[in-house]
N, C-alpha and C positions, 0 to 999 in steps of 0.2 A: 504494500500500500504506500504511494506516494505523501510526502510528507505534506502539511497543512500549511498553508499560508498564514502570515500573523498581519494583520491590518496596522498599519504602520503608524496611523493616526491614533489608534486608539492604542498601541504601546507605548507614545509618547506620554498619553495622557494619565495611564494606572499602572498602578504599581501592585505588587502580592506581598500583601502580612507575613509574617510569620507561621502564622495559624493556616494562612490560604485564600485569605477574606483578600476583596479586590478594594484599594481605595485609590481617592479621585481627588482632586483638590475641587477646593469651593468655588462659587464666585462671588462678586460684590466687590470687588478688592479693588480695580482697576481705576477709576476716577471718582471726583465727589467724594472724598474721603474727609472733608473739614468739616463736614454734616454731620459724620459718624463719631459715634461714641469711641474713647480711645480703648476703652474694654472691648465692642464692639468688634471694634478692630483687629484687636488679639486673639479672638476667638473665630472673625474669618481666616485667620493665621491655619489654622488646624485641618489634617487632611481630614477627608468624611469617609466614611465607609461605603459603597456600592451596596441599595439593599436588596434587600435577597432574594426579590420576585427579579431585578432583573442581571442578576448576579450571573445565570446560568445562559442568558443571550450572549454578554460579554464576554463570556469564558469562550465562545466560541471564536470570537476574535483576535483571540490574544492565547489562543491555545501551549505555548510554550514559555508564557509567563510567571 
């Protein structure tokens, strides 16, 4: 069986836990940011987790991730 193609875009974008869980970075972050709360802020800082309904679509994208 020929090997699986990884979508190049959506490698860029996620990363694999430890555990196996797929996470993604936030958004909000990119402008208009003297609006937002500086806590606000630090907690768009944080990667999110990918959840788990469409956990199993991505994994097909990124099958060697």
């Amino acid at each position: 069986m020929p090997k699986m193609k990884t979508k190049r875009g959506a490698a860029k974008r996620l990363k694999r836990t430890a555990s196996g869980k797929l996470r993604r970075a936030g958004g909000w972050k990119q402008h208009k940011l003297e609006k937002k709360r500086p806590s606000r802020r630090r907690r768009l800082r944080e990667a999110k987790l990918i959840d788990k309904v469409d956990e199993r679509r991505l994994k097909v994208l990124v099958p060697y991730l």
